[in-house]
N, C-alpha and C positions, 0 to 999 in steps of 0.2 A: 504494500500500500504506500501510497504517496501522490506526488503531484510530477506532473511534465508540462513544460512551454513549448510551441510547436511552432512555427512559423514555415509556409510553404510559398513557392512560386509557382507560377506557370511559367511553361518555356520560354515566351517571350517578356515574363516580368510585368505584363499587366493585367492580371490577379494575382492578389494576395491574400492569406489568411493567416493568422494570429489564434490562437487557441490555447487555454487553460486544461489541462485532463486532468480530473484529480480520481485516486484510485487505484487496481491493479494496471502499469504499464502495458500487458500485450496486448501485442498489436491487432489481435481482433476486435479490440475495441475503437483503435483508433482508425482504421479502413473507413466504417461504414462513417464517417465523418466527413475521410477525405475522398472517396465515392460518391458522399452527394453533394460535396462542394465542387468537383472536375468532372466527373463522369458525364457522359450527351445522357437525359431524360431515355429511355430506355423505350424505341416506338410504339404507340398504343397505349402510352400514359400520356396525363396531363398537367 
């Protein structure tokens, strides 16, 4: 248990996200974060 700061790009630097986790570190918690922050809307949702 704990906390983590996170700070990500997109390839060309214009998106950025900033993020506090606090809790168990792995990474499957942090994924679906960075999934719905970059990821294209997934066809036939809205």
């Amino acid at each position: 248990m704990g906390w983590i700061t996170l700070a990500t790009f997109s390839e060309d630097s214009r998106h950025q996200l900033t993020f506090n986790y606090n809790g168990d570190w792995e990474a499957s918690g942090i994924f679906p974060i960075l999934n719905a922050e970059y990821c294209d809307t997934p066809s036939g949702s809205s």
